[in-house]
C-alpha positions in Angstrom: 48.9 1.2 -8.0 47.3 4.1 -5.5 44.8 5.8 -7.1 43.2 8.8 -5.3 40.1 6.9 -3.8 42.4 4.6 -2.7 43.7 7.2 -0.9 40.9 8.9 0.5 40.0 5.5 1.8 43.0 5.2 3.3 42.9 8.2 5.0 39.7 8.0 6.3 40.8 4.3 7.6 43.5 6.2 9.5 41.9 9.1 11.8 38.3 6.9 12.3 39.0 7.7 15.8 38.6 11.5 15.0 35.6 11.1 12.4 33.8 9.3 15.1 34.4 12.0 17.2 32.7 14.1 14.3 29.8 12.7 14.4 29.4 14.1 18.1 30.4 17.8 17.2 32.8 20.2 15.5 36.5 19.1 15.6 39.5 21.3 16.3 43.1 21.6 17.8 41.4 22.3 21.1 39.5 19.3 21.2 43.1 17.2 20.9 42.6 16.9 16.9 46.4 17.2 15.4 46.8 19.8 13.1 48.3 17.5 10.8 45.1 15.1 11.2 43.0 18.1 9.8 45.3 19.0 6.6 44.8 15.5 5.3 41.0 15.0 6.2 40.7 18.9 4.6 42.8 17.5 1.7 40.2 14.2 1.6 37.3 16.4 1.1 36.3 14.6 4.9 35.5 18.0 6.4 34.4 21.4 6.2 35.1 24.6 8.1 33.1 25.8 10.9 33.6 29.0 12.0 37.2 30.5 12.8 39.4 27.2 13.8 36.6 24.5 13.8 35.7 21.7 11.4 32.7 19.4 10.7 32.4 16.9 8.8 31.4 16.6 4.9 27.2 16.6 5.5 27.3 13.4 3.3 29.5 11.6 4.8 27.4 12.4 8.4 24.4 11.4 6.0 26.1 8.2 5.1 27.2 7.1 8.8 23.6 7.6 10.2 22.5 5.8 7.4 24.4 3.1 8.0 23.7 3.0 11.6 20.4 3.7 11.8 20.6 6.8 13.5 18.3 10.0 12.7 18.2 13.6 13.8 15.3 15.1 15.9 14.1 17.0 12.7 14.5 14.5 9.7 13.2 16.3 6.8 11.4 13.4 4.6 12.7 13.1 1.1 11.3 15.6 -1.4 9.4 14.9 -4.7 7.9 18.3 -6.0 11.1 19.1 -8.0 10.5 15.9 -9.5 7.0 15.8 -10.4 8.2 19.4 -12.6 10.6 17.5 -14.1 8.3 14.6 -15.4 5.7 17.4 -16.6 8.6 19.2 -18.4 9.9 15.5 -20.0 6.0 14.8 -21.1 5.6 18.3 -22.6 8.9 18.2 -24.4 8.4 14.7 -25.6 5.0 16.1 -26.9 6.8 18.9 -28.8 9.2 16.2 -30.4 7.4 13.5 -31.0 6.0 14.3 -34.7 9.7 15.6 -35.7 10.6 12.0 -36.0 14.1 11.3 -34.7 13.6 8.5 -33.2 17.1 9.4 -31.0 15.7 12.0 -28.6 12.3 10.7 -28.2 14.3 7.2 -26.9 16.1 9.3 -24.4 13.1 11.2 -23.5 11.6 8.5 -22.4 14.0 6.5 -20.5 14.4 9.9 -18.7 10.6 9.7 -18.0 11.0 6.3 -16.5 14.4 7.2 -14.2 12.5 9.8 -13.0 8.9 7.5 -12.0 11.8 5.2 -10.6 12.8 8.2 -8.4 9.9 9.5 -7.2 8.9 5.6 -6.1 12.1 5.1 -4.3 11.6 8.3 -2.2 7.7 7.4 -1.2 8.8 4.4 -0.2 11.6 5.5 1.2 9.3 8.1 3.4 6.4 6.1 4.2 9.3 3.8 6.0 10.7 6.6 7.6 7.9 7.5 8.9 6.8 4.0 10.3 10.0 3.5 11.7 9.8 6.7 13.5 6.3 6.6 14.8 6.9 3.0 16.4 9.9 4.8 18.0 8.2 7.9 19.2 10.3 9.9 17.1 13.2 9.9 20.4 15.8 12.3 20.4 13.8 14.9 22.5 14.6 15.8 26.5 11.5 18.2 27.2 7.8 18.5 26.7 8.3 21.7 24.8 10.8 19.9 22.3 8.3 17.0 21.9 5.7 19.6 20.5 8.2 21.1 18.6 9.0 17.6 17.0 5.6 17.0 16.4 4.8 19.8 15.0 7.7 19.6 12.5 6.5 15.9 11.5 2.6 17.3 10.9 4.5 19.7 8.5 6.4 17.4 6.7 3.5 14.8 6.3 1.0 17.6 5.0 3.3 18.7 2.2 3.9 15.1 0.9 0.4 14.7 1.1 0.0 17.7 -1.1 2.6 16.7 -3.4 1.4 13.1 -3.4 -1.9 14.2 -4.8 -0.7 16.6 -7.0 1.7 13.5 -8.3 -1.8 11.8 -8.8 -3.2 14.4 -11.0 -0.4 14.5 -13.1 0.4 10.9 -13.6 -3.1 10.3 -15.0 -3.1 13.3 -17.1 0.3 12.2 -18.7 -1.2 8.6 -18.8 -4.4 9.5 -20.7 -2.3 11.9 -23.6 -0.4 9.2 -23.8 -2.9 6.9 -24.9 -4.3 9.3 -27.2 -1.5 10.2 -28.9 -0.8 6.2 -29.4 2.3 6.0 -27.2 1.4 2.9 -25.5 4.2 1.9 -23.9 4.6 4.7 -21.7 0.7 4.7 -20.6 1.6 1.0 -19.4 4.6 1.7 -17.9 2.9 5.0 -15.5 -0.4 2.8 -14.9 2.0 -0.3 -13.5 4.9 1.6 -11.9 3.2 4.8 -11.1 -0.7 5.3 -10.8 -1.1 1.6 -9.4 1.3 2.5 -6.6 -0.8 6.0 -5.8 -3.3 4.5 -3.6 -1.5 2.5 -1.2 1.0 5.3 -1.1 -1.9 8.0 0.2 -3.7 5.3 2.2 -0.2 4.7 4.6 0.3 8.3 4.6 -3.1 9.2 5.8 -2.3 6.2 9.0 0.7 8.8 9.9 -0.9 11.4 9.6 -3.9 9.9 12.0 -1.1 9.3 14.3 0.5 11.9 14.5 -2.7 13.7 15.2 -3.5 11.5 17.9 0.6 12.0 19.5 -0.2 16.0 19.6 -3.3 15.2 21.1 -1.5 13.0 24.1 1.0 15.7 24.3 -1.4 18.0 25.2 -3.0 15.7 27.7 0.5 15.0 28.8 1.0 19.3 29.3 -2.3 19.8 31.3 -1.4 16.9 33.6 2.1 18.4 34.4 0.2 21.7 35.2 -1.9 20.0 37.5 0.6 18.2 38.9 3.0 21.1 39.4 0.3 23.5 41.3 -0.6 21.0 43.5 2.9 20.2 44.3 3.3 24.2 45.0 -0.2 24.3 46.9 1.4 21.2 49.5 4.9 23.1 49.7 2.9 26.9 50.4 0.7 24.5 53.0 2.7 22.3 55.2 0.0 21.8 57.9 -3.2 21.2 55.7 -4.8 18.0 56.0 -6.2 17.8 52.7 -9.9 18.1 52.1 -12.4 17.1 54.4 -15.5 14.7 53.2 -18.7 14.3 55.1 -18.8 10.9 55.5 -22.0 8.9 56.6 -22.6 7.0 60.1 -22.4 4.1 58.6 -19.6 2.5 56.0 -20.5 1.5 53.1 -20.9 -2.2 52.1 -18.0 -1.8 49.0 -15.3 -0.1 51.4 -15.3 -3.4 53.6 -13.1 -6.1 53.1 -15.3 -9.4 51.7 -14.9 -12.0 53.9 -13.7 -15.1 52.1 -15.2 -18.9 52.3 -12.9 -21.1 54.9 -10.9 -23.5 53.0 -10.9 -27.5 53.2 -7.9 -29.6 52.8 -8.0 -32.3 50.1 -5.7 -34.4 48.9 -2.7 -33.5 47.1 -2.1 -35.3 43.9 1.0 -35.2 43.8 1.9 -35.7 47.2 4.5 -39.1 47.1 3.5 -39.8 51.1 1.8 -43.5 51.2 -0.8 -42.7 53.3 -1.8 -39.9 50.6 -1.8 -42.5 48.1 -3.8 -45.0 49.8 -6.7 -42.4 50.8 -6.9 -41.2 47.2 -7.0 -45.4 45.9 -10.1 -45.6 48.9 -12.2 -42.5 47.4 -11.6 -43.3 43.7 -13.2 -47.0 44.9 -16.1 -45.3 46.4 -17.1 -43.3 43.2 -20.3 -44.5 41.7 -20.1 -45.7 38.4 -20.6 -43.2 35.5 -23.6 -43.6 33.3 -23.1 -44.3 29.9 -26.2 -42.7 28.2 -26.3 -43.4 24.4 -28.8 -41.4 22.0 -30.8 -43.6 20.3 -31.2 -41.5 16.9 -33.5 -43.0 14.5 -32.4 -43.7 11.0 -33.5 -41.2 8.8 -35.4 -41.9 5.7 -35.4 -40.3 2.6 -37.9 -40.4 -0.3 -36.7 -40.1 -4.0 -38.2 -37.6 -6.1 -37.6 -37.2 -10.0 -38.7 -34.3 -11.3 -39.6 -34.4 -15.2 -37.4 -32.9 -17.8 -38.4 -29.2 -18.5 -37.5 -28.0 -21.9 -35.4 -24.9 -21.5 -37.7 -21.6 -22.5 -37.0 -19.9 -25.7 -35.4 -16.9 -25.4 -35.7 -13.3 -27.7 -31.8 -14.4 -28.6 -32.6 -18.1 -29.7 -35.6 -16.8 -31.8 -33.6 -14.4 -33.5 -30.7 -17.0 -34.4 -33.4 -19.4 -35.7 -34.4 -17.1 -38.2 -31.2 -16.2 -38.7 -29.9 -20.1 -39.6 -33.6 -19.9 -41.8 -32.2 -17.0 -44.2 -28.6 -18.4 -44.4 -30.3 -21.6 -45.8 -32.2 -19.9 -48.0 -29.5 -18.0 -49.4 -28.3 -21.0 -51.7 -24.6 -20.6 -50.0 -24.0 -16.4 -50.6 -22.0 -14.4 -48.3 -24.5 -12.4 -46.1 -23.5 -9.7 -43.9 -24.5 -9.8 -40.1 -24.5 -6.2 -39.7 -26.1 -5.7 -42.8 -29.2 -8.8 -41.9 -29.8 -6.8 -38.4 -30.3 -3.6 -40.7 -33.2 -5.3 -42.3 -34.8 -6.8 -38.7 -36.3 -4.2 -36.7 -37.1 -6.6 -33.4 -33.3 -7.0 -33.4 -32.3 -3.7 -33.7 -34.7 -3.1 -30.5 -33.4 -5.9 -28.4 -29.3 -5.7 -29.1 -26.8 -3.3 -30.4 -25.0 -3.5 -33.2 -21.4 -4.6 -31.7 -23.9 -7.0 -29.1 -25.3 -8.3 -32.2 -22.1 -9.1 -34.2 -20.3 -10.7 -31.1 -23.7 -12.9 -30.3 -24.1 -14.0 -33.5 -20.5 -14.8 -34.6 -20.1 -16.7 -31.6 -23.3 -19.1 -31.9 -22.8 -19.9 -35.7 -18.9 -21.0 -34.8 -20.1 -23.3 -32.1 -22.4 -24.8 -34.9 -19.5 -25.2 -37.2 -20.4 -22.2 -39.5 -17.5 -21.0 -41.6 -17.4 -16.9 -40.1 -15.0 -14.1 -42.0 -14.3 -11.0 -39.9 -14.0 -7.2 -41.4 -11.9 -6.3 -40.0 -10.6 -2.0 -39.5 -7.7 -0.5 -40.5 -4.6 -0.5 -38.0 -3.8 2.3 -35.7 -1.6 4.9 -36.8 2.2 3.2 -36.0 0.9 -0.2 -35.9 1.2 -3.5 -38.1 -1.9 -5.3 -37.5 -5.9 -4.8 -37.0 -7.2 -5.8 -33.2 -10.8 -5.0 -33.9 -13.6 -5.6 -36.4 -16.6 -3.7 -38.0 -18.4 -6.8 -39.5 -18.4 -10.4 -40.2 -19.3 -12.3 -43.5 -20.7 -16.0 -43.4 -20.1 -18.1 -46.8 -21.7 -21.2 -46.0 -20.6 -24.8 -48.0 -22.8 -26.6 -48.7 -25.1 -25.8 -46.0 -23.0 -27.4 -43.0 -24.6 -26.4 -39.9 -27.3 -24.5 -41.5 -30.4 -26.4 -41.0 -33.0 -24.5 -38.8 -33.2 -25.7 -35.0 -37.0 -26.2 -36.4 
């Protein structure tokens, strides 16, 4: 069954010859193109006019085959991501506006148009930062002259300084959106920028500002490059204007200095060749290895070391401002005959503690110490967040000792 990419396809498949002659120019009857060739690559949507009996072809199908083969122009432009850090803002704000109308509907797609969008902008960083490498290592190429290397460098320090700018204005945004998100209880989202988005930021700047050093330093060789070929070129005009000068004349001393003299090497002595297979080589070299004196041995005599054993005596660990205070702590819980008693409401009625800790260091101190000495501990726990099911922090803690397990002072 032919369907019409089937044959598109098909048609393409037939006239490769005169797409791959596309890619090289504009196509027409007076390049040898048929005109029947151009009817059905016109009706394929293959190629476009160009001026009066010219074609090109379609830009992305050119965009495709270069992509494919690795090839790019002199002037890449890198891919652009100011048009989508509007449309996140515009998402966020409108997401804003319907969030408290609760249909549940668009604020779904909302977001998942939030996250396509984060997914784009990625894609084209990355996508840039590549190009970019990939470019640099290459020395751009594609350029004949001096004055088109300038050009292209000048268009690349361009491009790099916008997506900088955008690249920072993507920073401010993505942490502003982040933040009202966790204010406004939307957590999901706030993970989802920090991981996919705001994570990514700093690496993204960091390889950005390495092209951007580079580049600097290419425009700075080019100009090097330049003042060379000028000096170069008038000299090469001075020597054609001058056919008989001798160059410049130097007053040069009596005598020659030591450095402009060749050195004088040390005379070489035969030896024996190691590998030489002649007998006579091999009988010498047995004679001379005989006539080595024997190679001393020397051994280090290293004493044994000795080693005296010291035991230092137990040292009882000081008492700390924290262990006091748990000591009386443990005192009043026995006292209290097995009633609840507050923590945050006992550090209210202790003014050394309320010096020494805060009230949150207080309750997570003193919760933790009476569980490691088996001391039953009840958390009060607050109220859940608006949209949530359960509690994640506490305000207090309540211990109702039995039978006074664990309670016994220290002392």
């Amino acid at each position: 069954m032919s369907t019409p990419i089937k044959d598109c396809l098909q048609t393409l498949s037939r006239h490769s010859e005169v797409i791959e002659q596309g890619m090289g120019g504009e196509i027409s009857m007076e390049t040898g193109t048929p005109s029947p060739v151009l009817v059905q690559l016109r009706q394929a949507s293959a190629v476009r006019p160009a001026g009066e009996d010219g074609f090109r072809l379609h830009p992305r199908l050119r965009e495709y085959l270069s992509d494919h083969l690795q090839l790019f122009s002199s002037y890449q432009s890198l891919a652009e991501i100011g048009s989508k850090i509007g449309q996140m803002q515009a998402l966020w704000n409108e997401l804003d506006d319907v969030r408290d109308s609760g249909d549940r509907d668009i604020t779904d797609a909302l977001h998942s148009l939030i996250q396509t969008t984060v997914f784009d902008i990625a894609h084209a960083l990355d996508s840039n930062i590549l190009f970019l490498q990939t470019r640099l290592s290459t020395r751009y190429g594609n350029v004949k002259s001096l004055d088109a290397k300038k050009s292209q460098n000048r268009w690349y320090q361009k491009q790099t300084a916008q997506l900088a700018g955008d690249l920072n204005r993507l920073a401010r945004e993505a942490e502003r959106i982040e933040r009202h998100a966790e204010e406004r209880g939307i957590a999901e989202l706030s993970n989802f920028l920090r991981r996919y988005l705001i994570a990514r930021i700093l690496p993204w700047q960091q390889g950005l500002s390495e092209m951007q050093t580079l580049i600097r330093k290419e425009i700075f060789r080019t100009r090097e490059v330049e003042t060379n070929h000028k000096l170069l070129a008038r000299m090469d005009l001075l020597l054609r204007q001058q056919p008989a000068w001798r160059g410049f004349e130097a007053d040069l001393p009596e005598e020659i200095p030591a450095f402009l003299l060749a050195a004088r090497l040390k005379p070489f002595r035969p030896h024996a060749e190691p590998l030489d297979g002649d007998r006579s080589i091999s009988q010498e070299m047995e004679l001379l290895a005989r006539n080595l004196p024997p190679k001393k041995i020397e051994v280090e005599q290293v004493p044994p070391q000795r080693y005296k054993r010291v035991i230092d005596p137990p040292r009882k660990p000081p008492e700390t401002a924290a262990a006091l205070m748990l000591e009386r702590l443990l005192k009043d819980l026995h006292a209290a005959g097995g009633k609840p008693v507050s923590l945050r409401a006992w550090r209210e009625r202790d003014q050394e503690i309320q010096e020494t800790m805060t009230a949150d260091m207080w309750l997570v101190f003193s919760m933790m110490a009476l569980r490691s000495r088996k001391v039953r501990v009840e958390l009060i726990r607050n109220p859940p967040k608006l949209g949530e099911h359960f509690s994640h922090t506490f305000c207090d803690a309540v211990v109702q000792p039995k039978g006074g397990i664990g309670l016994r002072p220290t002392r």
